[in-house]
C-alpha positions in Angstrom: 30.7 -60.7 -11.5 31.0 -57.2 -10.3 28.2 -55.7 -8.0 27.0 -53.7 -11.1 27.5 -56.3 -13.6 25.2 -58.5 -11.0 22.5 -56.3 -10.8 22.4 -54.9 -14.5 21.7 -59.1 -15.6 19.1 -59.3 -13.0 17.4 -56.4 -14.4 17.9 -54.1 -11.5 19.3 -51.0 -12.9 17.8 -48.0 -14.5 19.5 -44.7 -13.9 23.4 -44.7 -12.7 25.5 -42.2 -12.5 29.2 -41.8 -14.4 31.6 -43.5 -12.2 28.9 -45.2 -10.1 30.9 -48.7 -10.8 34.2 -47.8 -11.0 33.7 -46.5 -7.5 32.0 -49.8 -5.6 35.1 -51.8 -8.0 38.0 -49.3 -6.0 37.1 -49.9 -2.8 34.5 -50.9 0.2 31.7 -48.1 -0.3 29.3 -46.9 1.9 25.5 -46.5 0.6 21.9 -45.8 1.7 18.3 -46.8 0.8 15.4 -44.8 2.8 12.7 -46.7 3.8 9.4 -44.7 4.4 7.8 -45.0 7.6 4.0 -44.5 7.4 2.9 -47.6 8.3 4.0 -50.6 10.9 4.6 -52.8 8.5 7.0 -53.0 5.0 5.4 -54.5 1.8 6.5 -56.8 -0.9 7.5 -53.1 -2.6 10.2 -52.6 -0.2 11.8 -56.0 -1.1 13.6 -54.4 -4.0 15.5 -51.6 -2.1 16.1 -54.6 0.6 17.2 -56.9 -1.6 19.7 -54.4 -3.6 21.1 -53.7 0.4 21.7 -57.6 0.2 23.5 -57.1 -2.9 25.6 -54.6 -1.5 26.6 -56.4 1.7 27.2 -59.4 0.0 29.5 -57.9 -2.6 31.2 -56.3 0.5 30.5 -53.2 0.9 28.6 -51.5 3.7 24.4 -50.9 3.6 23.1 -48.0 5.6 19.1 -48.4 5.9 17.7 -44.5 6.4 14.3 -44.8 8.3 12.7 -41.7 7.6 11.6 -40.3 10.8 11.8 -36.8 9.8 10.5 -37.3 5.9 7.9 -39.4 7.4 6.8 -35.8 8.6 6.9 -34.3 5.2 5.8 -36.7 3.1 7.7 -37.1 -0.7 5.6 -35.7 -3.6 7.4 -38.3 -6.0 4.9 -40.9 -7.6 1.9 -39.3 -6.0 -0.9 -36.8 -7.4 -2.3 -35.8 -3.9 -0.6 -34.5 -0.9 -0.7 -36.9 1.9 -1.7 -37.2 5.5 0.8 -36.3 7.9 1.3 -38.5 11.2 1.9 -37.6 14.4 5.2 -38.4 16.0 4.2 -41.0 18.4 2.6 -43.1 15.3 6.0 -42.6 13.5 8.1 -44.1 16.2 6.4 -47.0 16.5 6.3 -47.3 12.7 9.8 -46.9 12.4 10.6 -49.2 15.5 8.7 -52.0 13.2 10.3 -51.1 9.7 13.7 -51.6 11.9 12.8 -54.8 13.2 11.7 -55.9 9.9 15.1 -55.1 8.3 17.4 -56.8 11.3 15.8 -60.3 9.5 17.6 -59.3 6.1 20.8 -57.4 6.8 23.6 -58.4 9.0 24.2 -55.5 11.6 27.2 -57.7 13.2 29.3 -54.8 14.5 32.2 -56.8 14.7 32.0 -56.7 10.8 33.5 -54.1 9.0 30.8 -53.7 6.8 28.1 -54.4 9.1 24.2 -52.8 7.7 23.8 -49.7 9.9 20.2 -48.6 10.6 20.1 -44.5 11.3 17.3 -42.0 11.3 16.8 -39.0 9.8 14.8 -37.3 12.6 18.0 -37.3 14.8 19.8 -34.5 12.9 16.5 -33.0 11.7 14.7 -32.3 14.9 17.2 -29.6 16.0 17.9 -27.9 12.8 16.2 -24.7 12.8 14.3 -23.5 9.6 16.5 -20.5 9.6 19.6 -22.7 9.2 18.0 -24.6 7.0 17.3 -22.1 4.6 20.8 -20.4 4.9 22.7 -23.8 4.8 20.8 -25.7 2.6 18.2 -23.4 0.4 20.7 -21.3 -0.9 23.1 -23.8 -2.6 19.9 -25.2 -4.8 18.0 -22.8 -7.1 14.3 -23.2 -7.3 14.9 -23.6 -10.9 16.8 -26.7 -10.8 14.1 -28.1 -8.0 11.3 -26.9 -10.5 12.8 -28.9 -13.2 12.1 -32.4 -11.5 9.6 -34.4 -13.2 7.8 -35.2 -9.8 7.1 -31.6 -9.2 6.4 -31.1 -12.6 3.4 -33.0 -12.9 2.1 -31.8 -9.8 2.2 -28.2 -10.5 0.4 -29.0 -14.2 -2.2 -31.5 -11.8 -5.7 -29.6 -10.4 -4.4 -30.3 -6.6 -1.1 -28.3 -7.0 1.8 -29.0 -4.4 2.1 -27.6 -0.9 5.3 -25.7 0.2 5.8 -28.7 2.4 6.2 -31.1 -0.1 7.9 -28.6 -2.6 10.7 -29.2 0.0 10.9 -32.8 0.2 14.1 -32.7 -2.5 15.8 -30.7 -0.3 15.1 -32.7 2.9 16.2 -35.9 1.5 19.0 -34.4 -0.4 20.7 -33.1 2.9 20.5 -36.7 3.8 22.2 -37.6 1.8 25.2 -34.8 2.3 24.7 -35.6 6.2 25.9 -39.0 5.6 28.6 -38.2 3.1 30.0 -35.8 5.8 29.0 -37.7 8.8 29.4 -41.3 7.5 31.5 -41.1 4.1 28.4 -42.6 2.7 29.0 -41.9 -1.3 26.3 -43.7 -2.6 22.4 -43.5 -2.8 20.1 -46.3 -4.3 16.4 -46.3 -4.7 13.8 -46.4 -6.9 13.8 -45.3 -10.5 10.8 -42.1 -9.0 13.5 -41.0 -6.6 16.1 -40.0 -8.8 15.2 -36.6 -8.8 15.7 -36.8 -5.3 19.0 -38.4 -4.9 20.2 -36.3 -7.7 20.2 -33.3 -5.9 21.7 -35.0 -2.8 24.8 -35.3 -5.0 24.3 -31.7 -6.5 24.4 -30.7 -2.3 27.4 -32.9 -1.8 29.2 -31.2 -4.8 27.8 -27.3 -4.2 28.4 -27.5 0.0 31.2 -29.9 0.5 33.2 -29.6 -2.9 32.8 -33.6 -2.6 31.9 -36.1 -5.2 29.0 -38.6 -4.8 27.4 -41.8 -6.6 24.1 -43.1 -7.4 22.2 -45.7 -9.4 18.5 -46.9 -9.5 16.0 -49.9 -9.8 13.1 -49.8 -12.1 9.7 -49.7 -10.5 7.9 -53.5 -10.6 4.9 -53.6 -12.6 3.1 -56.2 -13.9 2.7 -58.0 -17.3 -1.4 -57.4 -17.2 -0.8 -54.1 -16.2 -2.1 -54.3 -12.7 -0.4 -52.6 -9.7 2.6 -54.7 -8.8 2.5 -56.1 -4.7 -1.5 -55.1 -4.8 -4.3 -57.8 -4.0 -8.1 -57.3 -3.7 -7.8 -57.5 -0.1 -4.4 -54.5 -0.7 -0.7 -54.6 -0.1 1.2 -58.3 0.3 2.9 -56.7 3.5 5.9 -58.5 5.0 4.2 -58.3 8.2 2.9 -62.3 9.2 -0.6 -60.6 10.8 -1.1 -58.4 8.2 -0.2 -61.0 5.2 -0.5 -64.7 6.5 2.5 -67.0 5.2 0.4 -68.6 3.3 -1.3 -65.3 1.5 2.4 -64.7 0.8 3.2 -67.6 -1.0 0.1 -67.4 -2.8 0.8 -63.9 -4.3 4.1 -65.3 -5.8 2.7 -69.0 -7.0 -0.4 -66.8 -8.9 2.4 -65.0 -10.8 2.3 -65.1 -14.9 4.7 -66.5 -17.2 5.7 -63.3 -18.1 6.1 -61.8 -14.5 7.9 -64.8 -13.0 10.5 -64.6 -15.6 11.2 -61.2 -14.4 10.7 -61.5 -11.0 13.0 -64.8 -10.5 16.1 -63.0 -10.9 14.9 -59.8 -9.1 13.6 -61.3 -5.9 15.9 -64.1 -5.1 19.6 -64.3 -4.4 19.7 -67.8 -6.5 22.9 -67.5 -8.4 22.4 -67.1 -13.2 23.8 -70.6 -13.8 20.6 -71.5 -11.5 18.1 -69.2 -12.6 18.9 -70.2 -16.4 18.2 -73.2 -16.1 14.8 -72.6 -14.2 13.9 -70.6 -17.2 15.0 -73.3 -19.9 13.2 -76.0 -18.0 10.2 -73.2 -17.7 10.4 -72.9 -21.7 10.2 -76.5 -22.5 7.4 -77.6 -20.1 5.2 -73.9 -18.4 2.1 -76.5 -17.0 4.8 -77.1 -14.5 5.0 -74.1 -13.0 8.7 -74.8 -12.1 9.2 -70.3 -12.2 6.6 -69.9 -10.2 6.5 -72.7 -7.5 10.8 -71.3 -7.3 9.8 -68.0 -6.6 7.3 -68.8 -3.9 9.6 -71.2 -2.2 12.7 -68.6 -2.4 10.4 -65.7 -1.2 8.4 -68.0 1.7 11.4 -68.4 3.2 13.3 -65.7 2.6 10.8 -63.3 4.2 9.3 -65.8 7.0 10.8 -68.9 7.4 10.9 -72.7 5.9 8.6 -74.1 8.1 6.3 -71.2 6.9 6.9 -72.6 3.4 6.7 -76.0 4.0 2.9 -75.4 5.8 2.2 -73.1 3.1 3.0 -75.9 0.5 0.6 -78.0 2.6 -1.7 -75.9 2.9 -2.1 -75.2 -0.4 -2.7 -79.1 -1.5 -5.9 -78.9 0.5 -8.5 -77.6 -2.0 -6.5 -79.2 -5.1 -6.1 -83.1 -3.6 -8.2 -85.3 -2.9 -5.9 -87.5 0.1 -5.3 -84.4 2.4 -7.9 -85.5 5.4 -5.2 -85.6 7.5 -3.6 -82.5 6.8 -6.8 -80.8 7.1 -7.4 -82.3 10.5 -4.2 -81.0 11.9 -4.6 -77.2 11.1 -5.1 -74.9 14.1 -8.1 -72.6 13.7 -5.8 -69.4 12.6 -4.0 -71.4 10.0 -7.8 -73.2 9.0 -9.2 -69.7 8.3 -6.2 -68.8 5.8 -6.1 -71.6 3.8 -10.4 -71.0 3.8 -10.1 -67.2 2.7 -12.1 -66.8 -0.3 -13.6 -69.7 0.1 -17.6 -69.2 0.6 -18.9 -69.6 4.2 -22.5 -70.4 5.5 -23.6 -70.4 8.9 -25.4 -72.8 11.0 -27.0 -73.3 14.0 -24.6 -75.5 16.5 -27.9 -77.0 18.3 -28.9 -78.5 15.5 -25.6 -80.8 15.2 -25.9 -81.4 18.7 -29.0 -83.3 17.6 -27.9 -84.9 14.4 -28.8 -82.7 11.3 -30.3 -84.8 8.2 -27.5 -84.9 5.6 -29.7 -83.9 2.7 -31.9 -81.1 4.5 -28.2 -79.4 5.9 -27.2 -79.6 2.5 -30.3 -77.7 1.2 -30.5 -75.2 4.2 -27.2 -73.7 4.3 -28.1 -73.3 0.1 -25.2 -75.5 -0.8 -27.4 -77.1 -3.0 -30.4 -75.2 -4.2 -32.8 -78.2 -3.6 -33.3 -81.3 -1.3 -33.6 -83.2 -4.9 -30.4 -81.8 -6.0 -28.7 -82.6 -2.8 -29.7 -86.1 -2.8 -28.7 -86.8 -6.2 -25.0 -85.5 -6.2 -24.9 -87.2 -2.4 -26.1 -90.9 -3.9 -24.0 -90.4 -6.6 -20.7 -90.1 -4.1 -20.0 -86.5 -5.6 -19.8 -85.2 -1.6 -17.2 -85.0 0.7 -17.1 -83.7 4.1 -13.3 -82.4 5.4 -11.8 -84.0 2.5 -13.5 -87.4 3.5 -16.4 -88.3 0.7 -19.8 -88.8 2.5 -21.0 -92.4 1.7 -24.5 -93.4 1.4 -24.3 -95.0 5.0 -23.5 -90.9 6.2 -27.2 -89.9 6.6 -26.4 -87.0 8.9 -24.0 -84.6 10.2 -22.8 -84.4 14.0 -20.8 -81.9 16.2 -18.1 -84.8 16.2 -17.7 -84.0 12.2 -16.6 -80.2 13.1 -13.1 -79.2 13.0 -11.4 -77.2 15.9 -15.4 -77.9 17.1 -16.5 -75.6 14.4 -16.0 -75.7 11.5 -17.5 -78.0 8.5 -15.6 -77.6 4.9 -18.0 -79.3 2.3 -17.2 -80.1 -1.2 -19.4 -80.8 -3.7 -18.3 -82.1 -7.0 -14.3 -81.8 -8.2 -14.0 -78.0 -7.1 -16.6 -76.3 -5.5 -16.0 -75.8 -1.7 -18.1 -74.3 1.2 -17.0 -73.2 4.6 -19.9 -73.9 7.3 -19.5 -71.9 10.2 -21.3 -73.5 13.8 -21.8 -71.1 15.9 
């Protein structure tokens, strides 16, 4: 299977340009993704224009990754109804300095490789390119009316907030680019996002107006997600590829919570699993869905893909926690970071330490912290074995609770009944 013929079945393709595939099936071919840097970290929306990087190295050809130092500055218009903050340089290096390190876990930059992933920077041929050049080497080979004809554009000059020269410019920006590597690089091919084709489009118009040259492109269709919700967002924001901004186990989460409907999709988009595999994940997801077979794939594929199998296989742990009853020991070996993520969401109370020092009486703790309502209620559900304390159930010899019951010396998870936890916090 061809590169295009790969990433047409994993429904990765929305907009390609006439001779797109012919050209990656003549010879090894050179082609970019941008990445934008405003902030230190890359999200799970980034993992498309990774992954179709992967694809490309792995069908032999070489990935260039574009950091956007000098867009960064600008800001791109595309997708957004509002004109954004702009950062100050210092913030931008280190953003970028993270987005590269990010990337170096995904691509192979081997230089001994002939088609080694190459990581370049736009702000290193922007920063001494004066406006006046600009204008006379770039502005004049693309009318404004072919710039005002862009959808992205479009919709903000009909919008209340309007558009700022600034960003009115962004097309050109990223198009030269694009011509920068074609001339620089013999890049002939831009990927993206199915929002930027305005964008690469008139890097290819550049290419042809200023260097006579021809150029290639194709995009990916922007992720959404069956319910309609806002693909890679959680209450809490972003799922960012970043461990201390996303835990592992958040990660995993995100994918194993995916629909039916979504994981279908996303199992062939997000992993590198080969189609014999993935059909058969989806016929053995058709004949029994309670198993979760998709979903539990997908986590496991992207766990590890982004962090690392032992990530995973804590994750996987991790998760049993609240949904078995025999995970005591598992509990007990948790460090206090990884303790508070598999706890997040999970309600907390607070008590005094002092009082555990003492012994607290099992059913007034119960009723304090307003686990139970009552000291009646409390007693009932704890005689009637319906109380455990870290995964251990409280028998009716357990008539109070000690700083020895704590975990990491501070923490006390209580369930009551088949579902309904409580984090108690000693402090």
């Amino acid at each position: 299977m061809n590169l295009i013929e790969e990433l047409r079945w994993r429904g990765m393709i929305q907009d390609i340009m006439p001779g797109t595939e012919e050209q990656l099936n003549k010879e090894m071919t050179s082609a970019y993704i941008g990445f934008d840097p405003t902030a230190d970290s890359l999200h799970i929306g980034s993992l498309v224009p990774i992954l179709l990087l992967v694809h490309l190295q792995r069908a032999g050809h070489k990935p260039y990754a574009l950091v956007g130092g000098a867009t960064g500055m600008v800001g791109d218009p595309s997708g957004k109804s509002e004109e954004r903050n702009l950062l100050s340089e210092e913030v931008l290096q280190h953003n970028q300095a993270c987005v590269k390190a990010q990337l170096e876990r995904f691509l192979d930059f081997d230089e001994s490789k002939s088609n080694a992933a190459v990581m370049v920077n736009n702000y290193d041929w922007f920063k001494d390119f004066t406006f006046l050049h600009f204008i006379r080497d770039v502005g004049k080979h693309i009318t404004v009316n072919y710039m005002m004809a862009k959808d992205s554009v479009k919709k903000r000059l009909e919008g209340e907030s309007g558009m700022s020269f600034t960003e009115f410019t962004y097309q050109l920006v990223q198009g030269y680019d694009f011509y920068w590597l074609y001339t620089h690089k013999n890049c002939k091919l831009q990927m993206g996002g199915s929002d930027q084709w305005g964008n690469i489009v008139t890097g290819t118009e550049l290419i042809r107006r200023k260097a006579g040259g021809e150029a290639f492109a194709f995009t990916c269709p922007l992720i959404t997600k069956a319910d309609g919700g806002k693909f890679g967002k959680t209450e809490k924001g972003n799922v960012w590829l970043d461990a201390k901004k996303t835990s592992p186990y958040q990660f995993y989460q995100f994918w194993l919570n995916a629909s039916d409907e979504d994981a279908k999709k996303w199992i062939k988009i997000f992993t590198l699993l080969p189609k014999e595999e993935i059909e058969q994940l989806l016929a053995e997801h058709e004949t029994a869905p309670h198993l979760r077979a998709l979903q539990k794939k997908l986590a496991e594929q992207l766990t590890t893909f982004v962090h690392s199998k032992e990530d995973y296989e804590f994750a996987v742990k991790a998760s049993e926690i609240l949904f078995s009853n025999d995970t005591a020991e598992i509990l007990q070996s948790l460090n206090e970071e990884q303790l508070l993520q598999v706890m997040e969401g999970v309600p907390s109370v607070e008590v005094n330490k002092a009082e555990l020092t003492v012994g607290y009486d099992l059913v007034s703790f119960l009723a304090d912290t307003k686990i139970f309502p009552s000291k009646g209620e409390a007693r009932k559900m704890w005689q009637g074995g319906g109380i455990s304390i870290n995964k251990i159930k409280v028998g009716n010899e357990k008539t109070t609770v000690t700083e020895a019951d704590l975990l990491q010396n501070k923490y006390l998870l209580v369930q009551k009944g088949k579902k309904n936890y409580n984090l108690v916090i000693a402090k």
